[in-house]
C-alpha positions as CSV (number, residue, x, y, z in Angstrom):
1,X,-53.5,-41.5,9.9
2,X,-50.2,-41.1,11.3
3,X,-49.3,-42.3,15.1
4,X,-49.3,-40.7,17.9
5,X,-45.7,-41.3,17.8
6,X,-45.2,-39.9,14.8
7,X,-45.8,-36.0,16.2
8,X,-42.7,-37.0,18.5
9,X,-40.8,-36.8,15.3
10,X,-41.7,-33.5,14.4
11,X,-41.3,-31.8,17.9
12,X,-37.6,-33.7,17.6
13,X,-37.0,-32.3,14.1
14,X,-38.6,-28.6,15.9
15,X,-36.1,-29.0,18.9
16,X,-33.7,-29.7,16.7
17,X,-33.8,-26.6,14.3
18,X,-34.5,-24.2,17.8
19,X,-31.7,-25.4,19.1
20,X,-29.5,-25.0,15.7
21,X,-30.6,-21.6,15.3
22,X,-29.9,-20.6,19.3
23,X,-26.0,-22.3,18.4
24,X,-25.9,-19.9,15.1
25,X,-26.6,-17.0,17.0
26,X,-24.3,-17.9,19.6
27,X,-21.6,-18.5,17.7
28,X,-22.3,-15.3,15.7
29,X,-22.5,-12.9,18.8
30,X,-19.0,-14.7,19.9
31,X,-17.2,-13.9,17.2
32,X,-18.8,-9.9,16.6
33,X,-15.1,-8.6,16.9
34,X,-13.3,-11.3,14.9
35,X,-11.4,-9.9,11.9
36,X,-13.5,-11.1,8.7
37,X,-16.3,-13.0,10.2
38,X,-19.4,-13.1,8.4
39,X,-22.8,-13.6,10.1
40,X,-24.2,-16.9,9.8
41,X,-27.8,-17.6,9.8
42,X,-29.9,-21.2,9.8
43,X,-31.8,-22.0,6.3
44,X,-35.0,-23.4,7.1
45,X,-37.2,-25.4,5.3
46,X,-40.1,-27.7,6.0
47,X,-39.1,-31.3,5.3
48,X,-40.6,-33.8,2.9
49,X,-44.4,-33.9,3.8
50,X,-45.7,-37.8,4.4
51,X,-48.4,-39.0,1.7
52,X,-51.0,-41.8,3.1
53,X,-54.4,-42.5,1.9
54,X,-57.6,-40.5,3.4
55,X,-61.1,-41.6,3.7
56,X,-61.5,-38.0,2.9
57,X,-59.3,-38.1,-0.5
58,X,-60.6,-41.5,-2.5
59,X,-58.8,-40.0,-5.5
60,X,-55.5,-38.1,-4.3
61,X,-53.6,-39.5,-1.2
62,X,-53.3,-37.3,1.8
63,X,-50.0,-35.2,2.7
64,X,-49.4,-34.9,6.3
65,X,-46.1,-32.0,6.9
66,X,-43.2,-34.0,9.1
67,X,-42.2,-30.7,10.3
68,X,-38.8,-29.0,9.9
69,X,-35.6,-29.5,8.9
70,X,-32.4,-27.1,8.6
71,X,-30.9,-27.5,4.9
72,X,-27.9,-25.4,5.3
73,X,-26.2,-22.8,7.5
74,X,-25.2,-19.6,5.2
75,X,-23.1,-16.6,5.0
76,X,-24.8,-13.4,4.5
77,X,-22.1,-11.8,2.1
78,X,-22.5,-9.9,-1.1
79,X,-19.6,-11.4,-3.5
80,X,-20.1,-8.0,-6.0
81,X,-19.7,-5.7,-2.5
82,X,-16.0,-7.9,-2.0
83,X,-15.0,-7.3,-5.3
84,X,-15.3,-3.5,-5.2
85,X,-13.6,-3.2,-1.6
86,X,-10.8,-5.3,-2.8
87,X,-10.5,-3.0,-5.9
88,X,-10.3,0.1,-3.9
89,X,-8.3,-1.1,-1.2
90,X,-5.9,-1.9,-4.1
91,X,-6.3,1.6,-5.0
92,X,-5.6,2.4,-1.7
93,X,-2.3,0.7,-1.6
94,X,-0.7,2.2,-4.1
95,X,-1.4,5.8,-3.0
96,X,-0.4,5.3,0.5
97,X,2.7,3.8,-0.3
98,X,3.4,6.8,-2.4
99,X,2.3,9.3,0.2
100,X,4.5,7.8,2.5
101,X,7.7,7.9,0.4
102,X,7.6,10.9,-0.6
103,X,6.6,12.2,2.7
104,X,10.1,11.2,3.3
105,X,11.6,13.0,0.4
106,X,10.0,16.1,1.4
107,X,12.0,15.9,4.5
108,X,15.4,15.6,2.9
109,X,14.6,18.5,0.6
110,X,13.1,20.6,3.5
111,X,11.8,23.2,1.6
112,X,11.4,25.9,2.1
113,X,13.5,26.0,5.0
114,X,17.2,27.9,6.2
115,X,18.9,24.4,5.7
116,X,17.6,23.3,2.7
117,X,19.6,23.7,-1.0
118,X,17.4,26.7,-2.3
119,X,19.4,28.4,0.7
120,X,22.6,27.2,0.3
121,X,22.1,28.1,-3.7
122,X,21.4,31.6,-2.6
123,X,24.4,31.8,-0.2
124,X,26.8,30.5,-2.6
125,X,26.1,33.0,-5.2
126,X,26.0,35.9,-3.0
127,X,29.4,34.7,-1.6
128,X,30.7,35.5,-4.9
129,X,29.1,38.9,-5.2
130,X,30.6,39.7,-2.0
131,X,34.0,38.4,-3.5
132,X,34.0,40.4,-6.5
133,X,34.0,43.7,-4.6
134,X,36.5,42.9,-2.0
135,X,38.5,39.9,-4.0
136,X,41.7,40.3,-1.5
137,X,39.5,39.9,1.7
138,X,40.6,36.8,3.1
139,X,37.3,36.2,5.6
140,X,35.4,36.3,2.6
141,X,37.3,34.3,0.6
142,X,36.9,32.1,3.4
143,X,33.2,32.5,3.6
144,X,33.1,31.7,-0.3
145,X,34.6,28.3,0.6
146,X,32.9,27.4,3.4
147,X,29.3,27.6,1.4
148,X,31.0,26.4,-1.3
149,X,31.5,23.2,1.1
150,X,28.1,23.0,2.6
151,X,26.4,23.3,-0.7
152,X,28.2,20.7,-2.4
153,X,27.5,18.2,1.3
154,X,24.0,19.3,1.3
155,X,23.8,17.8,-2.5
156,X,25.9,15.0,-1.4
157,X,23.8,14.5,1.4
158,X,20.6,14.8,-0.6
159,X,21.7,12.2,-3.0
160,X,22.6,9.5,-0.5
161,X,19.2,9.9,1.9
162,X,16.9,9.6,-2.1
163,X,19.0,6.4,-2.4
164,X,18.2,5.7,1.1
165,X,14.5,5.6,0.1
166,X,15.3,3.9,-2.7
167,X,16.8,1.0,-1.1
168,X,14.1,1.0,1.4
169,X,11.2,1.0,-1.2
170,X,12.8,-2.0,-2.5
171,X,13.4,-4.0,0.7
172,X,9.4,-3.2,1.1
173,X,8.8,-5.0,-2.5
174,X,10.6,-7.8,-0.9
175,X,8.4,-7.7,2.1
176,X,5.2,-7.3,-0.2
177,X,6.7,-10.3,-2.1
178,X,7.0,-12.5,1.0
179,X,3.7,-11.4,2.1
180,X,2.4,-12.4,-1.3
181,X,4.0,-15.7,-1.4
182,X,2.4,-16.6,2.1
183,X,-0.8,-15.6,1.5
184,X,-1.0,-17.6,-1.4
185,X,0.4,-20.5,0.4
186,X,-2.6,-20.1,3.1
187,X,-5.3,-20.0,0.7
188,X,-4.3,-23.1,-1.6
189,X,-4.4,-24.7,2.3
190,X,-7.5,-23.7,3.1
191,X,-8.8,-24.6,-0.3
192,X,-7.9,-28.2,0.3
193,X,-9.7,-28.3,4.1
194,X,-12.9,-26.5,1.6
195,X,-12.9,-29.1,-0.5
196,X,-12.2,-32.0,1.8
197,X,-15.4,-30.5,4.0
198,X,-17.7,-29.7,0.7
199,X,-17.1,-32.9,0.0
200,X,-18.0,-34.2,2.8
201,X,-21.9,-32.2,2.4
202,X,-21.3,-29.9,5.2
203,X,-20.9,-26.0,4.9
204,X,-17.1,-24.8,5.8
205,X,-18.5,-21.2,6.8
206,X,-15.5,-19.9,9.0
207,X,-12.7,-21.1,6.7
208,X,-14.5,-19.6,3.6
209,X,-14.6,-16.9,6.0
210,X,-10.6,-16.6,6.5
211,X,-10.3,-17.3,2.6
212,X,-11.9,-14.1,2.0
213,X,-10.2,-12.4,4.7
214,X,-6.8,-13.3,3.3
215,X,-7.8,-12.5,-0.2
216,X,-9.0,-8.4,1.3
217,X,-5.5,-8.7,2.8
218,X,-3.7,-9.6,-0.6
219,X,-5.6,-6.8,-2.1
220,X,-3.8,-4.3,-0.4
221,X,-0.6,-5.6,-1.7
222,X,-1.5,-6.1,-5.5
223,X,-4.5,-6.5,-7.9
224,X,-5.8,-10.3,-8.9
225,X,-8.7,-11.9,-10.1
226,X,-10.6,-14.4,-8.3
227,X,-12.6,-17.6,-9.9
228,X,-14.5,-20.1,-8.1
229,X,-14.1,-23.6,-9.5
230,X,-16.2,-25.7,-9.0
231,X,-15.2,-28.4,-6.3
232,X,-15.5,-24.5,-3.6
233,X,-11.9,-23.8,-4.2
234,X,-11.0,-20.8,-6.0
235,X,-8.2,-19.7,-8.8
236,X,-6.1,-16.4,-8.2
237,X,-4.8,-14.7,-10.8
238,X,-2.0,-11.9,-11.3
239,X,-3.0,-10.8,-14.8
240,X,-2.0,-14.2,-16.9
241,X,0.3,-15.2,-13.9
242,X,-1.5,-17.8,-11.6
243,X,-1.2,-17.6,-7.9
244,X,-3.2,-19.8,-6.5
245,X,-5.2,-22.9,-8.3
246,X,-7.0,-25.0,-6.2
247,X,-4.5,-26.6,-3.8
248,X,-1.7,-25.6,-5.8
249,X,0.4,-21.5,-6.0
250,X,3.2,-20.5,-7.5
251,X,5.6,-18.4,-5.5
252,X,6.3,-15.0,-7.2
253,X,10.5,-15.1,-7.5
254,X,12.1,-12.3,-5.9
255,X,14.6,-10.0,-7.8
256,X,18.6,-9.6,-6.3
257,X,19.4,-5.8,-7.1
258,X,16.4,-4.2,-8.6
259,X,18.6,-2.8,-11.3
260,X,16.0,-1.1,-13.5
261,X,14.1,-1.5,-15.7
262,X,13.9,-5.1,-13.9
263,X,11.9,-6.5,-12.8
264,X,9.0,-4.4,-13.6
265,X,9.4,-5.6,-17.4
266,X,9.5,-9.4,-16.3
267,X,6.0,-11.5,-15.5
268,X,4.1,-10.7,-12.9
269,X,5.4,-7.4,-12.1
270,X,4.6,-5.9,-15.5
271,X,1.1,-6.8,-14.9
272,X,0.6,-5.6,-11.3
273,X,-1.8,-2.5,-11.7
274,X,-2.7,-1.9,-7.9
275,X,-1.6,-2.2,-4.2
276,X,1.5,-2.0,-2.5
277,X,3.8,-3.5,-5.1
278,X,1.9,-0.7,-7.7
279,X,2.7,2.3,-5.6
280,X,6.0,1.0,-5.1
281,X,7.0,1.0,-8.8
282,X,5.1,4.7,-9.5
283,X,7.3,5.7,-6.2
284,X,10.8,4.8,-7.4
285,X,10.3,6.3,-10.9
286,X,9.7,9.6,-9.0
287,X,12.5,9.0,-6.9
288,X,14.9,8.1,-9.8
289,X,13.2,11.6,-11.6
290,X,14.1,13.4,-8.9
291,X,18.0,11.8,-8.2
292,X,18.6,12.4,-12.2
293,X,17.5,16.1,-11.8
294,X,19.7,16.2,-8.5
295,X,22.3,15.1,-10.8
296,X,22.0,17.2,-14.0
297,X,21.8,20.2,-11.6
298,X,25.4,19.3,-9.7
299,X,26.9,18.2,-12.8
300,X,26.0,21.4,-14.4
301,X,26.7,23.4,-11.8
302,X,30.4,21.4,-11.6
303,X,30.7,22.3,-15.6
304,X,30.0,26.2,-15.2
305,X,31.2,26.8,-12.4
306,X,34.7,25.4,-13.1
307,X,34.6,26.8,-16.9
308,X,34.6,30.1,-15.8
309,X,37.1,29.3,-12.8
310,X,39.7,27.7,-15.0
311,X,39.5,30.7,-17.1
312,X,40.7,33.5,-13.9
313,X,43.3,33.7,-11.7
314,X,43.9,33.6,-8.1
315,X,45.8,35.6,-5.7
316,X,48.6,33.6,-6.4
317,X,48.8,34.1,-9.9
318,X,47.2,30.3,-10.2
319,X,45.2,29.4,-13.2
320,X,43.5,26.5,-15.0
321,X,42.1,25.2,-11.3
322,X,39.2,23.1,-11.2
323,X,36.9,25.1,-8.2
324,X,34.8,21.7,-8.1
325,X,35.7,18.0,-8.6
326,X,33.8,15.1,-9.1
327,X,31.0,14.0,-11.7
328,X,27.7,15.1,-10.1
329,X,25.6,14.5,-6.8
330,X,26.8,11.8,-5.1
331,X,30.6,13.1,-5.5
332,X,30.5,17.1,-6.2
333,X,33.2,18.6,-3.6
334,X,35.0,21.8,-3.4
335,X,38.7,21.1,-4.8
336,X,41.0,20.4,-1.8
337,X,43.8,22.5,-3.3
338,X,41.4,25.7,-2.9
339,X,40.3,24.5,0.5
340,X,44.2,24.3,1.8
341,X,44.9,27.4,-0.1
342,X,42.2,30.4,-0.5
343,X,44.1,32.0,-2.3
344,X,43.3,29.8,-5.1
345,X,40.3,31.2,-5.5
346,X,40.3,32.6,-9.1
347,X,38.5,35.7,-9.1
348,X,40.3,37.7,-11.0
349,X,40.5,38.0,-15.1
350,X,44.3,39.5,-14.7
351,X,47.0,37.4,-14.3
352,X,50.5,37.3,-13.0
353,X,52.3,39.1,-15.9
354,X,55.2,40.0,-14.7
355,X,56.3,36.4,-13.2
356,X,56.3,37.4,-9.8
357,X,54.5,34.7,-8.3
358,X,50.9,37.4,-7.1
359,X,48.1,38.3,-9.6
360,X,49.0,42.0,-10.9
361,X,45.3,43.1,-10.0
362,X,44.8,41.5,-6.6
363,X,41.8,44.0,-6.0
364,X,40.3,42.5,-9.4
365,X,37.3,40.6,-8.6
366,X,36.0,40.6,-12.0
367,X,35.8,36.4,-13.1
368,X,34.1,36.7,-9.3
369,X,31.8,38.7,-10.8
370,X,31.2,37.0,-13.7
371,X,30.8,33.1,-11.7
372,X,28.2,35.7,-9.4
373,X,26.1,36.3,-12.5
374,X,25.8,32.7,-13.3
375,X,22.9,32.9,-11.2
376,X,20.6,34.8,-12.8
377,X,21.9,33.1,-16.4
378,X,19.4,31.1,-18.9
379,X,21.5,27.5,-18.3
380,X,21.7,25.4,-21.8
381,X,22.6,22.3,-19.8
382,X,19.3,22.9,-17.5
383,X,16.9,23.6,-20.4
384,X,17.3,26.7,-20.8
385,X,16.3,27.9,-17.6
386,X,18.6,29.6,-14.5
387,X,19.8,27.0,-11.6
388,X,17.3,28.5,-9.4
389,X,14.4,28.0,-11.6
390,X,15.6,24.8,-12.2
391,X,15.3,23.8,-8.3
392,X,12.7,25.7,-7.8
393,X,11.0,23.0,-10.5
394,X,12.3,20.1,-8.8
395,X,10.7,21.0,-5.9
396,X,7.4,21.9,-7.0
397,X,7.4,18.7,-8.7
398,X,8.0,16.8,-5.5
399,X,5.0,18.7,-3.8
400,X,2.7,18.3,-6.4
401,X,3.3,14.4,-6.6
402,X,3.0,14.7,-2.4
403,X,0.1,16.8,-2.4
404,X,-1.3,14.4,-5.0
405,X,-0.9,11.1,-3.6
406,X,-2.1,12.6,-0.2
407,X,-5.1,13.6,-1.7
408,X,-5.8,10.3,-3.3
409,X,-4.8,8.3,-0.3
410,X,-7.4,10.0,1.6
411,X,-10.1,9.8,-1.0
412,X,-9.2,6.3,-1.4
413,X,-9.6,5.8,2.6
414,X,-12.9,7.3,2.5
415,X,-14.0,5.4,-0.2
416,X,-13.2,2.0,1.4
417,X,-14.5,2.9,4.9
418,X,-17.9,3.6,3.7
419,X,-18.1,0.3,1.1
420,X,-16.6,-1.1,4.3
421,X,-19.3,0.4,6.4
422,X,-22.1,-1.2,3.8
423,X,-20.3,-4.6,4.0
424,X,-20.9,-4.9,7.8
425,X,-24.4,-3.6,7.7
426,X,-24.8,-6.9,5.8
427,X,-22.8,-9.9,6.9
428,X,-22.0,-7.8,9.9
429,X,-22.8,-8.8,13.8
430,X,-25.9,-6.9,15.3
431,X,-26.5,-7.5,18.8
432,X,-29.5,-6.3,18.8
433,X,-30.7,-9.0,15.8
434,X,-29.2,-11.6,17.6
435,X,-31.1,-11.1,20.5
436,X,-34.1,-10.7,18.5
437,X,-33.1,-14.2,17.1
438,X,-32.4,-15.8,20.3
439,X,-35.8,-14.8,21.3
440,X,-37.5,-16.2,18.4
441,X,-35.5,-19.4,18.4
442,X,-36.0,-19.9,22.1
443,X,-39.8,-19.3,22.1
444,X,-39.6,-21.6,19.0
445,X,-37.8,-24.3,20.7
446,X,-40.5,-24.2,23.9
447,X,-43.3,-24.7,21.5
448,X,-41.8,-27.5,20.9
449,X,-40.8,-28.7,24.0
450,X,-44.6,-27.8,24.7
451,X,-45.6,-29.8,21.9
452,X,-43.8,-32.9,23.3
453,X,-45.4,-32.5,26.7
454,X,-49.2,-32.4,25.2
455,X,-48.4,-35.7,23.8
456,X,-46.4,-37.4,26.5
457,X,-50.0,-36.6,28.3
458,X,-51.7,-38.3,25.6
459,X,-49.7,-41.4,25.4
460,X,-49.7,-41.5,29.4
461,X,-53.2,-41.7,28.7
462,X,-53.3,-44.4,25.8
463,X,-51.0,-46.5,27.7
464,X,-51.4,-45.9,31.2
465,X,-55.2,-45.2,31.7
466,X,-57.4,-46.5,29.4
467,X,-58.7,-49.8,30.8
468,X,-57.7,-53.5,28.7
């Protein structure tokens, strides 16, 4: 039989794994707020039982147990659980980058609203009505320019604040880029202290733990796959680009000027399906919709407007004048001759005549008339459809897509706070287990501590008091 010395071992080895597990729970009630910490927990097993012979066993040898050892500490994590929170907050991303931008664009377009371009539309055909029953009045003539002005800077206006958000949407991809790129960097790091620690037998729990943690943090910014080789470091892959490979990543190049279609054609930003970088992409090709439409609508409005102008006469017996210059939004104006000289203002179909320098119907306000009823006429250059309608498109358009991405962003939200919510019931902190643990580990660790005192009686007696 074993010696009385022998049970020391085994109270040791019960110390031992009492006092592991009370460190464990420690450590795991200290860190119940940290960002991505996992809850750990002490894998017990009894250790390798020791086989002697037995007056009681002539055939088989006797096992005696050599009490406990702890094999491993592990994370309580569900790997499937991570994949589907990093696919959703992907999801997630991409809506509430769009939500945000276009949030923006609603803003500028501020409809419906007394400022925004449905209005000044709608004032700038009406001051031509009012001209063609009064052509010779010169407040209104004045009133005709001045709406003519602020229609033409609210377009101009409209056009530079979309490229605003352009220009800002791709500054973000820059940001998202960087972000990438360092996140990256930190994982192949930590993949090389994983390895060096693997290798060394011991279980790296919190830096598998800030792995995973930057990995749910690269989620939001784009979608990847994740492959776990098989030295514990892992492979991250953008589609067929690779990211991170063990102790090595590849920085993702940024692009100077964004000039489209680049670089959403070029590797890895034709294969980036979720995330930041995702809603980003959808978000300018609404935003570049919505600038052509802004366009076609001023450079039409530039080509019909000044077809019929060119074809009247003003007060002064001018014809041929262009009412509006430029190309489209980001230059339409109101033509500085007419604005130093109302009387410029063709809105007359009679003409001067007789040479005297005046139109020989001052009171005719009839091309007014006719530039008035461009309003409510089917446009070939819009599709077809009256310049109204044609706004009226554009902005429902815009709301829709808002509406749309709001909708999803909040869905989305939901979505990852309850797989979030699941995720924490597991490898989440509970106070209240811990200190079911600590009591279980501490009574553990006095019966062992008891243990140890029974036989420091007993070998006080062996050695001590029994007579030689």
């Amino acid at each position: 039989m074993p010696s009385t010395f022998f049970s020391l071992e085994i109270s040791r080895r019960g110390l031992a794994a009492g006092q592991t597990g009370m460190e464990v729970s420690g450590h795991n009630v200290a860190n119940a707020n940290t960002p991505g910490f996992t809850r750990q927990r002490p894998v017990l097993a009894a250790s390798d039982p020791y086989t002697m012979p037995s007056r009681g066993k002539p055939v088989a040898a006797l096992q005696v147990g050599t009490g406990v050892t702890v094999e491993q500490i592990e994370r309580i994590r569900d790997g499937f659980l991570d994949g589907q929170i990093r696919t959703e907050t992907g999801s997630l991303g991409n809506w509430e980058t769009q939500r945000d931008a276009l949030s923006e664009v609603e803003t500028i377009f501020m409809e419906p609203s007394d400022t925004g371009l449905n209005t000044l539309l709608s004032n700038f055909w009406n001051s031509w009505q009012e001209l063609s029953k009064n052509a010779e009045n010169s407040p209104i003539r004045a009133a005709l320019v001045q709406n003519s002005v602020s229609l033409a800077n609210g377009i101009n206006h409209m056009h530079r604040m979309l490229e605003t958000v352009k220009t800002n949407q791709r500054e973000l991809a820059n940001i998202c880029i960087n972000d990438i790129n360092s996140k990256a960097r930190q994982i192949a790091d930590l993949n090389k202290q994983i390895v060096n620690i693997k290798v060394a037998g011991d279980q790296p729990n919190d830096l598998l733990d800030r792995r995973d943690l930057l990995l749910d943090e690269l989620a939001r910014l784009t979608n990847f796959e994740v492959a776990e080789n098989a030295d514990g470091s892992i492979r991250v892959d953008i589609g067929t680009f690779n990211l991170v490979d063990g102790t090595d990543y590849s920085a993702i190049e940024q692009i100077a000027g964004w000039t489209p279609p680049q670089p959403w054609d070029q590797s890895p930003y034709d294969q980036i399906t979720s995330g930041q970088l995702r809603g980003i992409k959808d978000v300018l090709a609404k935003l570049q919709g919505y600038a052509d439409d802004l366009d076609r609508l001023a450079s039409t409005l530039i080509t019909e407007i000044n077809g019929l102008h060119k074809a009247g006469y003003g007060l002064d017996g001018s014809s041929g004048l262009n009412y509006f210059t430029g190309t489209g939004a980001a230059d339409i104006a109101v033509n500085s001759d007419i604005i130093n000289d109302l009387n410029k203002v063709a809105a007359a179909l009679t003409g001067d005549a007789d040479g005297d320098g005046a139109c020989d119907a001052p009171g005719d306000g009839s091309n007014a008339l006719a530039l008035a009823q461009l309003q409510n006429e089917s446009i070939a250059g819009l599709g077809g459809i009256t310049f109204g309608n044609f706004y009226k498109n554009l902005t429902a358009r815009l709301g829709v897509d808002t509406q749309e991405s709001s909708r999803m962003a909040e869905n989305q939200q939901a979505l990852v706070d309850q797989l979030s919510s699941r995720r924490e019931s597991i490898s989440g902190v509970s106070m209240d287990e811990e200190m079911t643990s600590l009591i279980q580990y501490q009574y553990a660790y006095q019966g062992a501590a008891r243990v140890i005192t029974v036989l420091d009686e007993m070998l006080d007696t062996l050695i001590n008091r029994m007579a030689v």
